[in-house]
DSSP file (Angstrom, degrees, kcal/mol; ACC not computed):
  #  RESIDUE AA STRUCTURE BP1 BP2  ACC     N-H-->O    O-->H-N    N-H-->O    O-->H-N    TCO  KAPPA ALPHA  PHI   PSI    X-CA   Y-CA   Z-CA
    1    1 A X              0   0    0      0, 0.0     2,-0.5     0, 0.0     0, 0.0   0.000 360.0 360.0 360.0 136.8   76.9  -24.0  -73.1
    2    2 A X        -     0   0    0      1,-0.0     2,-0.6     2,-0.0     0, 0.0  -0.802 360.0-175.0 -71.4 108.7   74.6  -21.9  -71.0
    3    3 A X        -     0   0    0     -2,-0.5     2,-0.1     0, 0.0    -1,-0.0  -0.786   6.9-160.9-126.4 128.8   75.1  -21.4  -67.5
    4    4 A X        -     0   0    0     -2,-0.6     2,-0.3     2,-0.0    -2,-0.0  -0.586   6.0-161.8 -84.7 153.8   72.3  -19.3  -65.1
    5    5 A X        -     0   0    0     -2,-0.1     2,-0.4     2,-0.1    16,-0.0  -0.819  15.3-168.0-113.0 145.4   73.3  -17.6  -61.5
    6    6 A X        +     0   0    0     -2,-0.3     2,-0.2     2,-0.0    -2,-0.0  -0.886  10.9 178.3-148.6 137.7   69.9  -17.3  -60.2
    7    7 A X        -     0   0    0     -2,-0.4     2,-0.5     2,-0.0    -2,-0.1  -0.881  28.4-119.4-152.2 141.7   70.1  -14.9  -57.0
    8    8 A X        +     0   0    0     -2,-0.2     2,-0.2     2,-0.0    -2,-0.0  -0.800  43.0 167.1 -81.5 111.0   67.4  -13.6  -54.6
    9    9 A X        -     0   0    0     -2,-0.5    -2,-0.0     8,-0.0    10,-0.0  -0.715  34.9-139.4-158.6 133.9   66.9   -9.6  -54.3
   10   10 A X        -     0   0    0     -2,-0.2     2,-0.6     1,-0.1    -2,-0.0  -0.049  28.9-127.6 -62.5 112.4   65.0   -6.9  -53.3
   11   11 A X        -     0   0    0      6,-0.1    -1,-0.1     3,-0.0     6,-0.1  -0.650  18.6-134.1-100.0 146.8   64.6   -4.0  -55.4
   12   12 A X        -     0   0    0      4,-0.8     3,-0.5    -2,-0.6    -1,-0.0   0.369  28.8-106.4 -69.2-164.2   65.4   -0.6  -54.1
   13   13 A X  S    S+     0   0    0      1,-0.2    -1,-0.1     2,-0.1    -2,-0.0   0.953 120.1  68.2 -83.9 -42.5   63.0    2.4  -54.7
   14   14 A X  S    S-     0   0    0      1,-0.1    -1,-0.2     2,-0.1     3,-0.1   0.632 105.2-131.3 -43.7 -20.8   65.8    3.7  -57.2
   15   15 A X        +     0   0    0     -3,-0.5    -1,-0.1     1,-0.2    -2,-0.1   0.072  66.8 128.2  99.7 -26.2   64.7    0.6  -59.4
   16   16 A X        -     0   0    0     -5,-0.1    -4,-0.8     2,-0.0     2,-0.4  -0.297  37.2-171.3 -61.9 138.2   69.0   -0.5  -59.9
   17   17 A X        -     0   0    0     -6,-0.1     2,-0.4    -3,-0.1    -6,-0.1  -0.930   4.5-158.9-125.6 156.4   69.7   -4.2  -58.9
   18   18 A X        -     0   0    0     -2,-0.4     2,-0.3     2,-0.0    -2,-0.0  -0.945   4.9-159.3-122.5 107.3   73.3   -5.5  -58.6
   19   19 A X        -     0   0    0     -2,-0.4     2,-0.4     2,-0.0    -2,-0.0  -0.727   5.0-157.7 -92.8 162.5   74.3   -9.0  -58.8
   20   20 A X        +     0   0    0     -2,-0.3     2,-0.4     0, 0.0    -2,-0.0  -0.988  26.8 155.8-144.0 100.6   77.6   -9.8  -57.3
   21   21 A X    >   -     0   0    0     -2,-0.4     3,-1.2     3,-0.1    -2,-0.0  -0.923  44.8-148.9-141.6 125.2   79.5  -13.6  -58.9
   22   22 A X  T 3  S+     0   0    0     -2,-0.4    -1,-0.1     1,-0.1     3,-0.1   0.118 102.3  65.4 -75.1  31.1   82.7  -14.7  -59.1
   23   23 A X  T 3  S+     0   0    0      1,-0.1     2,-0.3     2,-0.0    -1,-0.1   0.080  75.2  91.7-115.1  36.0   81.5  -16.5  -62.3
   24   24 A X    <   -     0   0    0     -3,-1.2    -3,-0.1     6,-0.0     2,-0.1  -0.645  69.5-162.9-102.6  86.9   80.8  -13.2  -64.0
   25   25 A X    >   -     0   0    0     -2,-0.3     3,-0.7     1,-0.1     2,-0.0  -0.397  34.6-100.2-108.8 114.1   84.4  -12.9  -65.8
   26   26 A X  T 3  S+     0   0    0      1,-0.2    -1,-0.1    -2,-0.1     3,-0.1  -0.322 107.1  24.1 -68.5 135.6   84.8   -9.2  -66.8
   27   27 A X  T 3  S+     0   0    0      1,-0.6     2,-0.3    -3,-0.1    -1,-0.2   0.659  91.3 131.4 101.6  34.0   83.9   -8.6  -71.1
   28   28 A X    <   -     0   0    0     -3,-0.7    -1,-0.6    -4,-0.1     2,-0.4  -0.698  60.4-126.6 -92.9 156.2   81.8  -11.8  -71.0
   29   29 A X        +     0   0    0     -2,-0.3     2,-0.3    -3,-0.1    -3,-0.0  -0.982  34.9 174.1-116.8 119.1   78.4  -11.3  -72.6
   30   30 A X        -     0   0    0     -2,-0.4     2,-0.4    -6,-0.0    -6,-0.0  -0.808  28.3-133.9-129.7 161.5   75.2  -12.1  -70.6
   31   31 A X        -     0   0    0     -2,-0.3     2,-0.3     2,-0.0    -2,-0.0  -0.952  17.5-154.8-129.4 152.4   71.4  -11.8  -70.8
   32   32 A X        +     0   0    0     -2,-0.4     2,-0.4     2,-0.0     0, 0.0  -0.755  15.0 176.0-116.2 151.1   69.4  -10.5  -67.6
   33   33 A X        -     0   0    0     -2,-0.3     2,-0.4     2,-0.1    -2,-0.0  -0.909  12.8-159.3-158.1 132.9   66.2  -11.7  -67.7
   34   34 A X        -     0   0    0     -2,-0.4     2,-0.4     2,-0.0    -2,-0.0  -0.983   7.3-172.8-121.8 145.0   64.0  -10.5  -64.1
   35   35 A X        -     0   0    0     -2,-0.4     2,-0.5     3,-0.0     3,-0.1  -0.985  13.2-150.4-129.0 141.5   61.0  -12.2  -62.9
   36   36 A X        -     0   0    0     -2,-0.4     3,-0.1     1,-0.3    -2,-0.0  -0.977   3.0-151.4-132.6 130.0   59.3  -10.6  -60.1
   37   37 A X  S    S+     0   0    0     -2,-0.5     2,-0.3     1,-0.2    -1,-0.3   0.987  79.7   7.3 -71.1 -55.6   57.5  -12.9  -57.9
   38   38 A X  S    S-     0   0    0     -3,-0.1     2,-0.3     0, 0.0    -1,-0.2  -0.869  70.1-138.1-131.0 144.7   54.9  -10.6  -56.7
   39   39 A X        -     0   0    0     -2,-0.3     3,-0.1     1,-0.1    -2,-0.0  -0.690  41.3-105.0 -86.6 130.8   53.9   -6.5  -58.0
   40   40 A X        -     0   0    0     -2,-0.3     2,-0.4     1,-0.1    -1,-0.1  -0.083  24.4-104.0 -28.9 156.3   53.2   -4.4  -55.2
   41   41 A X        -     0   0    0      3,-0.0     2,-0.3     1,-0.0    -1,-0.1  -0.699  40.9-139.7 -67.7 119.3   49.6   -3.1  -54.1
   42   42 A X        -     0   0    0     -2,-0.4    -3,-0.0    -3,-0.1    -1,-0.0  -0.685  44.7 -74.4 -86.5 163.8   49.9    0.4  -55.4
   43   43 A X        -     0   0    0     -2,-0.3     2,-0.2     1,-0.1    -1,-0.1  -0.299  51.8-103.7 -59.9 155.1   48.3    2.5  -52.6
   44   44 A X        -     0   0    0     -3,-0.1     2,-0.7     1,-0.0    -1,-0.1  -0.462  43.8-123.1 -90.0 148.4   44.3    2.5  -52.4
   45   45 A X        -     0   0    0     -2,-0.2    -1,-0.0     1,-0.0     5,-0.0  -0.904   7.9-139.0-106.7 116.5   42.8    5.9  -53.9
   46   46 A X     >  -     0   0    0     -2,-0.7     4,-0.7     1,-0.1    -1,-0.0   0.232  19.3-130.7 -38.4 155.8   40.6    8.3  -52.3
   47   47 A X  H  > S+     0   0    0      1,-0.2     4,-1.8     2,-0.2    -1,-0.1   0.880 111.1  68.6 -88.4 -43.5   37.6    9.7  -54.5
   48   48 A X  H  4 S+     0   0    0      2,-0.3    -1,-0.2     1,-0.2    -2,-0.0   0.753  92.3  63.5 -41.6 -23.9   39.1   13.3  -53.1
   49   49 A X  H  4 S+     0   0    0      1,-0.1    -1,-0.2     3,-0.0    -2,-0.2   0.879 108.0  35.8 -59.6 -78.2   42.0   12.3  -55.4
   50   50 A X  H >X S+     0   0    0     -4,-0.7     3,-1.9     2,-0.1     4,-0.6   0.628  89.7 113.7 -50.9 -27.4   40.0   12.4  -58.5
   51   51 A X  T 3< S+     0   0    0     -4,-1.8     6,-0.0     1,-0.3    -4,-0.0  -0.436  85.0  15.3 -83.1 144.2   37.9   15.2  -57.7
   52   52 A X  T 34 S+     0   0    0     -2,-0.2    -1,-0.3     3,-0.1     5,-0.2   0.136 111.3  84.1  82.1  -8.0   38.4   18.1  -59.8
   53   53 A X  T <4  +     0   0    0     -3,-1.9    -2,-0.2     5,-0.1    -3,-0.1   0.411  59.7  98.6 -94.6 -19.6   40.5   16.0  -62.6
   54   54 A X  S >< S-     0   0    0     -4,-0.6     3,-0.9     4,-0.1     2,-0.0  -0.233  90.5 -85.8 -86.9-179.3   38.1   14.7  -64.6
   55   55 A X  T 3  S+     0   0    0      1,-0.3    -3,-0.1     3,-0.0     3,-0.1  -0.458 117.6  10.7 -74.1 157.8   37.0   16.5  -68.2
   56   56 A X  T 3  S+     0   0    0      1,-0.2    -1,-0.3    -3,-0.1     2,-0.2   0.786 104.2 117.8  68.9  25.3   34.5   19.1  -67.4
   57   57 A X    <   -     0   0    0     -3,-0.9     2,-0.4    -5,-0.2    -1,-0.2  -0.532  55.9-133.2-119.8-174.7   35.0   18.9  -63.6
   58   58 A X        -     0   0    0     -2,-0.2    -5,-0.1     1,-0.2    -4,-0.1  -0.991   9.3-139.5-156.1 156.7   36.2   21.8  -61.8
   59   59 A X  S    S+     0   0    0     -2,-0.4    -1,-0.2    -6,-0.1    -6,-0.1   0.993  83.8  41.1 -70.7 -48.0   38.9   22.8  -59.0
   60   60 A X        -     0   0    0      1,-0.1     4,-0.2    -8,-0.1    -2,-0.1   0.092  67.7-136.6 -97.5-142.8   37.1   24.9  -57.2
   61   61 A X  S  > S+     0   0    0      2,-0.1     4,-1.9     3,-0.1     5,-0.1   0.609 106.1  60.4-126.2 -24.1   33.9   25.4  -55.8
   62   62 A X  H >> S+     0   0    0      2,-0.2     4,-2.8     3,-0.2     3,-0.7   0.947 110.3  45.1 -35.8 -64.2   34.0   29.3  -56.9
   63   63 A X  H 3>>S+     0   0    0      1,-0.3     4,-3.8     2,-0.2     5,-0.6   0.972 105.7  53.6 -78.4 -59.9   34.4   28.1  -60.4
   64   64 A X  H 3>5S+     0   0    0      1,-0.3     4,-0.8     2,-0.2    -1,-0.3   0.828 112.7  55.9 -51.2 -34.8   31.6   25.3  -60.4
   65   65 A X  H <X5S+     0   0    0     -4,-1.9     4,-4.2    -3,-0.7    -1,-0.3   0.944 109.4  39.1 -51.6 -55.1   29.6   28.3  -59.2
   66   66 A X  H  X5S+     0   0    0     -4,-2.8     4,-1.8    -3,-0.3    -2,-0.2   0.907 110.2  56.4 -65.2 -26.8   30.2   30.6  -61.9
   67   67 A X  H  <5S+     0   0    0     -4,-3.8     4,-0.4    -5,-0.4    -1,-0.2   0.833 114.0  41.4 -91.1  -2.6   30.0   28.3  -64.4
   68   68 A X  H >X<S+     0   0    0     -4,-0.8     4,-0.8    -5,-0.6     3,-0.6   0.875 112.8  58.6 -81.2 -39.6   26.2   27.3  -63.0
   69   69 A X  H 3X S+     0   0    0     -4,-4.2     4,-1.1    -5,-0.2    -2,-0.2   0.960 101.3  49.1 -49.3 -52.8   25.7   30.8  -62.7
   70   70 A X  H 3X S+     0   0    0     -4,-1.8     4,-0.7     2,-0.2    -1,-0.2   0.376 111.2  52.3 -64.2 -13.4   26.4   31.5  -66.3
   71   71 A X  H X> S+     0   0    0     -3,-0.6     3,-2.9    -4,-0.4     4,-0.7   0.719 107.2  52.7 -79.9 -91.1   23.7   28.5  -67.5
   72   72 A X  H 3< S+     0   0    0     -4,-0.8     4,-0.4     1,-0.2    -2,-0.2   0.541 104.6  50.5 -24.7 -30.9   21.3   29.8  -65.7
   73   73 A X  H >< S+     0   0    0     -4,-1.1     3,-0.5    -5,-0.2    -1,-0.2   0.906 116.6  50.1 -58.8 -40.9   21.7   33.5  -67.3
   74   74 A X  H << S+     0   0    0     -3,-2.9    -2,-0.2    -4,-0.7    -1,-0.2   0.638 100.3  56.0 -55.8 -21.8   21.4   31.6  -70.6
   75   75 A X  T 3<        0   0    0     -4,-0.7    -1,-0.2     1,-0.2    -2,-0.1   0.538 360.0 360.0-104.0  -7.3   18.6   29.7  -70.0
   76   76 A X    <         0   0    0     -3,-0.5    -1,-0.2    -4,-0.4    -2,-0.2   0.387 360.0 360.0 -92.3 360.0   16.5   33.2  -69.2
C-alpha cells in the first residue's frame, strides 16, 4: 500500500529541503517527488548587461575604435 506525507515548504537559496515525519521509519524506501507551485521572476535585464557579449561586439569603446579604424585603412 502507498502512503503520501504531503508538507508545505519554502526552499532555501541553498536549494536543500528537509521533511521532518514520524511516519518516515528509518531504512524504509521512499520516492520524493516536488511540485513547485510557482517559479520565481528571475530579475528583469538591462540592455547594459548584454552589451559587449554578443559575437562580434566589443568591451570597450577603444577596441570598437580600432577595429573601425582598421576597415577604414582597408577600404583605401
Amino acid at each position: 500500500m502507498l502512503r503520501a506525507i504531503k508538507q508545505q515548504v519554502t526552499v532555501p537559496p541553498d536549494g536543500v529541503i528537509k521533511i521532518y515525519s514520524k511516519e518516515l521509519q528509518p531504512g524504509s524506501q521512499a520516492e520524493i517527488i516536488v511540485i513547485l507551485k510557482q517559479l520565481p521572476k528571475p530579475p528583469p535585464q538591462g540592455l547594459l548587461r548584454f552589451m559587449g557579449k554578443g559575437k562580434g561586439a566589443f568591451a570597450t569603446a577603444e577596441q570598437a575604435d580600432a577595429f573601425i579604424r582598421g576597415e577604414r585603412d582597408r577600404w583605401e
